[in-house]
C-alpha positions in Angstrom: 18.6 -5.0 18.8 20.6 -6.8 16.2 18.8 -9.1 13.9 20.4 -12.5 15.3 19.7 -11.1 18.9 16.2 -10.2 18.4 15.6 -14.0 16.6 17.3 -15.5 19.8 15.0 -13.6 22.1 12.0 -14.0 20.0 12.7 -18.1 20.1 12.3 -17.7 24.2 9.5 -19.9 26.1 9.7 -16.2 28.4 8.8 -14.0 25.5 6.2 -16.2 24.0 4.7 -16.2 27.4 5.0 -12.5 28.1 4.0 -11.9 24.7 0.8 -13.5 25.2 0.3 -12.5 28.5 0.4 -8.8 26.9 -1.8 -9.8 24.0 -4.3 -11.1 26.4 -4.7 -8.2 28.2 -4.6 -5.9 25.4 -7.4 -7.9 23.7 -9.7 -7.7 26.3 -9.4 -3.8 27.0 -10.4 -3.6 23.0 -13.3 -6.1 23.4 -14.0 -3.4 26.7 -14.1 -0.9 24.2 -16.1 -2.6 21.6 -19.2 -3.2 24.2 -19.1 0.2 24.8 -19.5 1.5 21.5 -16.6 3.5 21.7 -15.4 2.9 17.8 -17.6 5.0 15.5 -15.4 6.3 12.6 -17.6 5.8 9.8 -17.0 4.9 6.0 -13.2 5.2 5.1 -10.6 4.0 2.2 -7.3 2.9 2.2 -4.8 0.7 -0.1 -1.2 -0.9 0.0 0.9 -1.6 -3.1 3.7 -3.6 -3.7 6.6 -3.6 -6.2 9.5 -4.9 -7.0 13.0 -3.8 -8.8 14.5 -5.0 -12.0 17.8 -4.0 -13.9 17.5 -2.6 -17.5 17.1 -5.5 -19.0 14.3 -6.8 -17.1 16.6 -8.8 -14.4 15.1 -8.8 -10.7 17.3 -6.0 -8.7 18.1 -5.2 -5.6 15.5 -2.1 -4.1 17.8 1.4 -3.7 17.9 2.2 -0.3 17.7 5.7 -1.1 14.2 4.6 -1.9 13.1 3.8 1.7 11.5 6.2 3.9 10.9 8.6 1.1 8.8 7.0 -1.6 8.2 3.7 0.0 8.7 0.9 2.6 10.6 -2.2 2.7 9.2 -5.6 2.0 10.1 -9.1 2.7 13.0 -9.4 0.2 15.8 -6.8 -0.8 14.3 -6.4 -4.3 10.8 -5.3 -2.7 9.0 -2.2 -2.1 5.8 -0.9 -0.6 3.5 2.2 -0.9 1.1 3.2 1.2 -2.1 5.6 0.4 -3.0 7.9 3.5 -6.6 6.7 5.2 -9.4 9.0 3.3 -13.3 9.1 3.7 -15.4 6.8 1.7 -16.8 9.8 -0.2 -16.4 11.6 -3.6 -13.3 13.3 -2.1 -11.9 10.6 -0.4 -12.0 8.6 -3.7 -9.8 11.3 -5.4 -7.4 11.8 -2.5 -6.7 7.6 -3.2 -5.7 8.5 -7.2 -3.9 11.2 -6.6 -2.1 9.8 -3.4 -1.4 6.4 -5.3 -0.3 8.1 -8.2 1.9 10.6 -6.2 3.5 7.7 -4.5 4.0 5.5 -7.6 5.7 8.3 -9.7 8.1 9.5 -6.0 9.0 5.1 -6.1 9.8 5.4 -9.9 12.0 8.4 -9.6 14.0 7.2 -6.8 14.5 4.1 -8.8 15.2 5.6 -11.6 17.7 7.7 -10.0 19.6 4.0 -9.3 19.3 2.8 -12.4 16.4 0.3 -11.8 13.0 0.8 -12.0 10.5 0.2 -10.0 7.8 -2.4 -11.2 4.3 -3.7 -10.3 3.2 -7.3 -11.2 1.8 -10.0 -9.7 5.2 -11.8 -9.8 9.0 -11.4 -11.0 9.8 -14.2 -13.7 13.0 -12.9 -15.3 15.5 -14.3 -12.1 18.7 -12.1 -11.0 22.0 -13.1 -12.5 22.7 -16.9 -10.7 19.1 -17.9 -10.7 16.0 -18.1 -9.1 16.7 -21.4 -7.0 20.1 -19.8 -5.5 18.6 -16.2 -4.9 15.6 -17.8 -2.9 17.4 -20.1 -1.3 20.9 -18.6 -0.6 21.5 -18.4 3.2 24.1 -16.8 6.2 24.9 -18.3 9.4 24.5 -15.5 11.9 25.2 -16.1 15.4 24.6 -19.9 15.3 21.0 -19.0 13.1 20.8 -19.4 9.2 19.1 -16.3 7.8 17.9 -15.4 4.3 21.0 -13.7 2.4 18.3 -11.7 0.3 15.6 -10.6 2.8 15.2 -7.2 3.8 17.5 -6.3 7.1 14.5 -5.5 9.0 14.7 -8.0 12.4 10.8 -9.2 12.5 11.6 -10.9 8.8 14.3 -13.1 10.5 13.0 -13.4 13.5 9.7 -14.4 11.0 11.1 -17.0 9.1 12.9 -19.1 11.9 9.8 -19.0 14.1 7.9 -20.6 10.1 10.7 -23.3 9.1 11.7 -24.5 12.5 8.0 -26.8 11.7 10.1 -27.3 8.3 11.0 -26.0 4.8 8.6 -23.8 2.7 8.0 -26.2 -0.4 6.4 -24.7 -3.8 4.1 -27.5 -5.2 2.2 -26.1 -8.3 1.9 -27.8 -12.1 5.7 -28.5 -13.0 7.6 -27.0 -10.3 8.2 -28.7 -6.9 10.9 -26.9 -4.7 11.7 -27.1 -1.0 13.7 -23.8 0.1 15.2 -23.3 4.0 13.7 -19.9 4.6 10.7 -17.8 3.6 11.7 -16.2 0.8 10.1 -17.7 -1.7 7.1 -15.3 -0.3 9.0 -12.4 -2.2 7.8 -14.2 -5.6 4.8 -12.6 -5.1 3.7 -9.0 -4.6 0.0 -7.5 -4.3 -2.5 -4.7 -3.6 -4.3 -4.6 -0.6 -7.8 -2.7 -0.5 -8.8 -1.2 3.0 -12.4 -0.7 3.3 -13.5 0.7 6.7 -17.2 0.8 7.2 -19.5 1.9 10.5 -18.2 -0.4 13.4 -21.8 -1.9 14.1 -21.7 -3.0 10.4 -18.6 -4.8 10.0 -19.9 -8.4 9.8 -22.0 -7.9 7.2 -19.4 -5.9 5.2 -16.9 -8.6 5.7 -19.5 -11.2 4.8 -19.7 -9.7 1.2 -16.5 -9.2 0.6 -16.1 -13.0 1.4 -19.0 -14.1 -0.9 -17.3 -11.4 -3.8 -14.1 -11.7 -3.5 -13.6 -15.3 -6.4 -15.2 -13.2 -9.4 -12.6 -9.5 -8.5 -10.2 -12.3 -8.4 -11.0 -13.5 -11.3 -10.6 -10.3 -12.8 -7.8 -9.6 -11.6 -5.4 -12.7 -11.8 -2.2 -11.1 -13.5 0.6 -14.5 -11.8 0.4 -17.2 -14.3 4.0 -17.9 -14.3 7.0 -18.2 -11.9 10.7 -17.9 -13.1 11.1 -20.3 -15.8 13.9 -21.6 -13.9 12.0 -23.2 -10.9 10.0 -25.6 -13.2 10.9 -29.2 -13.5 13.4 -30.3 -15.7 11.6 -31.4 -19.2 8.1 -29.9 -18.1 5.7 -30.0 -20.9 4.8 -26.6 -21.9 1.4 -27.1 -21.8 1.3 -28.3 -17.8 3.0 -24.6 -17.7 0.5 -22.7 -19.8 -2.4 -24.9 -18.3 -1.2 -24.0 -14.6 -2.8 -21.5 -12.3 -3.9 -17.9 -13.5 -3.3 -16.9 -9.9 0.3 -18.0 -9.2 0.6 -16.1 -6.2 -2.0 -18.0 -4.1 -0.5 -20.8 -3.6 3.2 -19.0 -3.6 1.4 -17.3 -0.5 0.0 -20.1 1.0 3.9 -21.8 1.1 4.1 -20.1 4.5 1.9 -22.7 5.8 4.3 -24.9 7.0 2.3 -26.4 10.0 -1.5 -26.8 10.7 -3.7 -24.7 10.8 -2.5 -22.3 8.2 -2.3 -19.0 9.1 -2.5 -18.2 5.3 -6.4 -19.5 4.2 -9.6 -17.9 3.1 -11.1 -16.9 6.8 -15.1 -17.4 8.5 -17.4 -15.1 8.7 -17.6 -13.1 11.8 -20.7 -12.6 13.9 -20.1 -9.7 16.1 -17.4 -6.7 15.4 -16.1 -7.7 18.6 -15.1 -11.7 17.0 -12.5 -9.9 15.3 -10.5 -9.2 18.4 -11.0 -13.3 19.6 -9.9 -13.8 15.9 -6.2 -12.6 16.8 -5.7 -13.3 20.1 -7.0 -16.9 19.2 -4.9 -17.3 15.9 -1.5 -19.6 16.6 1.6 -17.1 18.1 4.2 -16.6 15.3 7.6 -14.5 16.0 6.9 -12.8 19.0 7.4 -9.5 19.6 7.8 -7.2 22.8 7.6 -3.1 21.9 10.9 -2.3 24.1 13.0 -4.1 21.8 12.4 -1.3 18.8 10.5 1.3 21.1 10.9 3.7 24.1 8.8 5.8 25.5 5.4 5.7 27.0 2.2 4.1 25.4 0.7 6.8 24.3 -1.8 5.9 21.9 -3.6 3.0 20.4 -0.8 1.8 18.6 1.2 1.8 21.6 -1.1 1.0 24.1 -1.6 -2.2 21.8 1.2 -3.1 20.5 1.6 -6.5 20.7 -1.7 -7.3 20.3 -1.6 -5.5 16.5 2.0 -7.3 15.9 0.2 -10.4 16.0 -2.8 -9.4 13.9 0.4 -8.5 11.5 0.7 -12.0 11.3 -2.6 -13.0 11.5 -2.8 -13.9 7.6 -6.3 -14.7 6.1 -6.9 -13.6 2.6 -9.2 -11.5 3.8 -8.8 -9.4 7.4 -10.0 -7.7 10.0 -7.5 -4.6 10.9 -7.8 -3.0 14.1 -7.2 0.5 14.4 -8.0 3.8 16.6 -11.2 4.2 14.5 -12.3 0.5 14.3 -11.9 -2.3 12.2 -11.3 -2.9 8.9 -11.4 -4.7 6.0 -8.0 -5.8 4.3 -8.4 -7.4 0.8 -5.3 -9.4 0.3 -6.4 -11.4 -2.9 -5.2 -9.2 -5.6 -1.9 -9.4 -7.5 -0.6 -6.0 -8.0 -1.3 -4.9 -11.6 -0.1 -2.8 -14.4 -0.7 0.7 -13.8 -2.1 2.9 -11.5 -5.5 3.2 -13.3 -6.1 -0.5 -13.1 -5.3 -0.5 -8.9 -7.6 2.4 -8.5 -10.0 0.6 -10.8 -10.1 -2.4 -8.6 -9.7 -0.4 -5.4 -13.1 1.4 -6.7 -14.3 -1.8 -7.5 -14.0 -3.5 -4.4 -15.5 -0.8 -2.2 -18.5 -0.1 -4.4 -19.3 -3.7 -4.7 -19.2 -4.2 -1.1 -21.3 -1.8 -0.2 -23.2 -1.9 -3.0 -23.9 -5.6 -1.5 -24.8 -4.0 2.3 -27.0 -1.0 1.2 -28.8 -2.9 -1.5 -29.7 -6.0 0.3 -28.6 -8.0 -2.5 -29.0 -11.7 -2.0 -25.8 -12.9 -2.8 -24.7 -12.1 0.7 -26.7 -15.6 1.9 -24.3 -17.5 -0.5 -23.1 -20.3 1.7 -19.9 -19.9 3.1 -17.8 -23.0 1.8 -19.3 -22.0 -2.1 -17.8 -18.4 -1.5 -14.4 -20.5 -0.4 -14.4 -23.0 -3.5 -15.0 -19.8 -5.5 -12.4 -18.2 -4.5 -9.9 -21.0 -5.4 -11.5 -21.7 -8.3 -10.6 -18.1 -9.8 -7.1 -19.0 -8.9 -7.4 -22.2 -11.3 -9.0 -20.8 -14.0 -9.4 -16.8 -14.0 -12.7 -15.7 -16.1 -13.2 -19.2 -16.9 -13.7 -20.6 -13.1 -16.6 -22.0 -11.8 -17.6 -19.3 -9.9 -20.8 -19.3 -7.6 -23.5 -16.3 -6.7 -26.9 -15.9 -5.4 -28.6 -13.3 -8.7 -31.0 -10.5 -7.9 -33.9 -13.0 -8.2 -32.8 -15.3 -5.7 -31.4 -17.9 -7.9 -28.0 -19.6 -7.2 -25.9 -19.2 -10.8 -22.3 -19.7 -11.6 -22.4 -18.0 -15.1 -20.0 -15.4 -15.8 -22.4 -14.1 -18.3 -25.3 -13.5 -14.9 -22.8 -12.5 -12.7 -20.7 -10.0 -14.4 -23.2 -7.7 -15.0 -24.8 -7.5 -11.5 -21.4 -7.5 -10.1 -20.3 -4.1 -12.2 -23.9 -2.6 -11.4 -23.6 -3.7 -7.3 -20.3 -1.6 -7.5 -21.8 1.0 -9.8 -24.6 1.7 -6.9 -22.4 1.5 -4.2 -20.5 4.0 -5.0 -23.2 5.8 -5.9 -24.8 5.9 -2.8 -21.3 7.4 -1.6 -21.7 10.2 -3.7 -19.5 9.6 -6.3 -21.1 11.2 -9.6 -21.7 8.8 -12.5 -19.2 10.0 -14.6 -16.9 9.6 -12.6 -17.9 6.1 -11.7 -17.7 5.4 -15.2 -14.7 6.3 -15.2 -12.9 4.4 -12.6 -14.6 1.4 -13.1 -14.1 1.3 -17.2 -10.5 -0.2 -17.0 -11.9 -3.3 -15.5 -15.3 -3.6 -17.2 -12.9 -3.5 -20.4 -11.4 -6.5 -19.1 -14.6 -8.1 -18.5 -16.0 -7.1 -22.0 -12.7 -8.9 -23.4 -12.8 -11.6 -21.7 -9.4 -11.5 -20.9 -6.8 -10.3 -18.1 -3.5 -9.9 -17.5 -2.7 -13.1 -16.7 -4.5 -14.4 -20.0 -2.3 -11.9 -22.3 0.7 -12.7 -20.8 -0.2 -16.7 -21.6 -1.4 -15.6 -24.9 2.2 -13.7 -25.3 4.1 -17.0 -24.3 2.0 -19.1 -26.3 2.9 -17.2 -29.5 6.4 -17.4 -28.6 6.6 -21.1 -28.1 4.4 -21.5 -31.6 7.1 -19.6 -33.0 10.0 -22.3 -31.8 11.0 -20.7 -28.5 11.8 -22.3 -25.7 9.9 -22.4 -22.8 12.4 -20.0 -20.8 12.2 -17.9 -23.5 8.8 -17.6 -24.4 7.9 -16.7 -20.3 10.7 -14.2 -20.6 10.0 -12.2 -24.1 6.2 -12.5 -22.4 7.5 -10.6 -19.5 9.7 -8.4 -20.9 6.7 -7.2 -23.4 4.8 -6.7 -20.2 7.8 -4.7 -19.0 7.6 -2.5 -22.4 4.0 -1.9 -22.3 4.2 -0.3 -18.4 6.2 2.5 -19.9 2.9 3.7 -22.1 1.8 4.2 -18.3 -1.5 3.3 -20.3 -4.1 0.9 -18.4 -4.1 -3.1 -19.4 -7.2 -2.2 -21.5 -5.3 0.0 -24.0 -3.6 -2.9 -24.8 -5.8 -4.7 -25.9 -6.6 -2.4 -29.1 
């Protein structure tokens, strides 16, 4: 079906109803399954991570579509790219089949960009804007068939179909320190790119795995913020520098969070859950967005759990919480959506490794901090975004005591992580290892997102301009990624 056609259809009161109708029915034969215990997969890993291209000189590009299919997957824009680690057991095996399936993956993306002249970049967002600008490229639009569509989102139907169902409840505005924009599609979105942990644990545990990662997830964002700029471009005319400099560490919250044009957002940090089945009320319940019906991009017969439930896993697709349940043919699982994408390879698997362990290093220790209210986890979260490894972060220590001092909760955090994966099997060393790239961080008390301000800062000391000093920031960034050396090395 042709993109125009398929945003026509999906706009029909028929398919919304059929859609639901489907989801409905769908929903309730996985709750069936659910009460009978019929999901039992046990401990599992997984991660997504996203990319985007830039020209030689550090100029956003367009993705090769050579690149698609082979190394990686299209995202929302034409400039971004996705890779995908295969599911692996939570074990000592499992954890190496992730680094050496990421770093397969990352170095198949870099040749096939390299092969087009580009290369293929991971950072929490693009600041150095395609020739023309950040304002046109993100808001440049085609009238198609009586709809306006993105010029410069990926061809792929759902995206259209996507952003009219978003902006017909109005534009997508970016409201941060010194930029205010309103743009007539969703692009903006394609700011931002990220890695996504998968943590699957035994069905019957879910909610308690979920709840820690909730009451976690503001200090591994704080950790891990690597966004504190957008295109210099798209701030206000005669911004101060320091409203710039002072902004967000974590740009691509909020960026994000654009999408939620009308109440409730389906972009916010999501309730706990109180049963594994809650997570299949979650979706069905959660507000119908770009409705899709398989036939359209399928034949065949629904062989499958994918197919037998298609619909009702489209919308969970769209079902956007910063943390998610996923349904799948094993279970649920956990989707960690707060982390920018970083540097290197060793610093995703550092955080993916992170993640897990510290989750269930939460579960199988019975550490307290799992009781943290939930609204303190929330604020937490947000305040990361603020303010990185200076946030007012909040935690429930060992002995019971509520704390927000980085100083308390570091430590416990790194040894939670460093038992959990323990208990998995991984050997110390080993542990050591992946961690180390992140406790570096830590023991710095910086990120990325703090060295690239400190880079800008220098620069505007120095006389720069604000343009400039964000762009010689980024394009150092871009110089340091060819070391292929973690974010800690640079730090020497």
């Amino acid at each position: 079906m042709e993109p125009v056609e398929t945003v026509r259809a999906s706009r029909r009161e028929a398919t919304h109803r059929e859609f639901d109708r489907r989801v409905r029915v769908q929903a309730a034969a996985v709750r069936e399954a659910f009460e009978a215990e019929r999901f039992d997969a046990g401990f599992a890993l997984g991660l997504e991570l996203e990319g985007y291209a830039t020209d030689g000189d550090g100029r956003l590009a367009r993705a090769p579509d050579s690149a698609f299919g082979s190394a990686c997957e299209r995202e929302l824009g034409r400039h971004n790219a996705e890779l995908n680690t295969p599911r692996s057991a939570f074990d000592p095996a499992g954890v190496e089949t992730q680094a050496t399936e990421l770093g397969a993956r990352v170095d198949r993306a870099r040749e096939a960009f390299d092969a087009a002249g580009l290369r293929f970049v991971t950072d929490g967002i693009w600041t150095i804007p395609p020739p023309g600008g950040s304002v046109a490229y993100l808001g440049e639009t085609e009238r198609v068939g009586g709809f306006e569509v993105a010029a410069n989102s990926s061809p792929a139907p759902r995206y259209h179909a996507l952003d009219a169902d978003i902006t017909a409840h109005g534009p997508v505005e970016l409201d941060v320190p010194g930029c205010r924009h309103r743009f007539p599609t969703i692009l903006p979105e394609s700011l931002a790119t990220s890695m996504q942990v998968h943590l699957q644990p035994p069905t019957g545990a879910f909610p308690g795995y979920f709840g820690a990662a909730l009451r976690t997830a503001g200090p591994v964002l704080a950790l891990a913020t690597n966004s504190p700029f957008l295109p210099p471009d798209l701030y206000d005319d005669g911004v101060e520098p320091g409203t710039v400099l002072g902004g967000m560490s974590e740009l691509r919250i909020p960026v994000f969070e654009s999408m939620n044009v009308e109440e409730p957002g389906k972009v916010r940090f999501p309730r706990d859950v109180e049963a594994p089945a809650d997570v299949v009320d979650r979706i069905a319940a959660d507000r119908t967005c770009a409705p899709y019906l398989r036939e359209w991009v399928e034949d065949g017969p629904r062989d499958g759990f994918a197919a037998e439930h298609w619909e009702l896993l489209h919308k969970q697709s769209t079902c956007w919480r910063w943390v998610r349940p996923i349904l799948g043919p094993e279970g649920p699982r956990i989707e960690h959506r707060l982390i920018p994408s970083q540097p290197t390879p060793a610093d995703v698997v550092g955080l993916q490794a992170l993640v897990a362990g510290l989750v269930h290093g939460v579960v199988t220790t019975d550490h307290p901090v799992a009781s943290l209210p939930w609204a303190a986890a929330r604020d937490a979260t947000y305040a990361a975004a603020r303010d990185g490894l200076d946030a007012d972060l909040a935690w429930i220590a060992r002995e019971g005591d509520r704390t927000s001092s980085p100083e308390r909760i570091y430590p416990e955090l790194f040894d939670l992580a460093r038992a959990g994966l323990a208990d998995r099997g991984v050997a110390e060393r080993r542990v050591a290892a992946l961690l180390e790239p992140i406790e570096a961080r830590w023991a710095a008390r910086t990120t990325p997102s703090a060295w690239k301000r400190e880079r800008a800062r220098e620069r505007l000391d120095d006389g720069a301009s604000l343009e400039a000093a964000i762009t010689g920031a980024q394009r150092e960034y871009l110089g340091r990624l060819d070391a292929d050396e973690p974010f800690a090395a640079w730090l020497d």
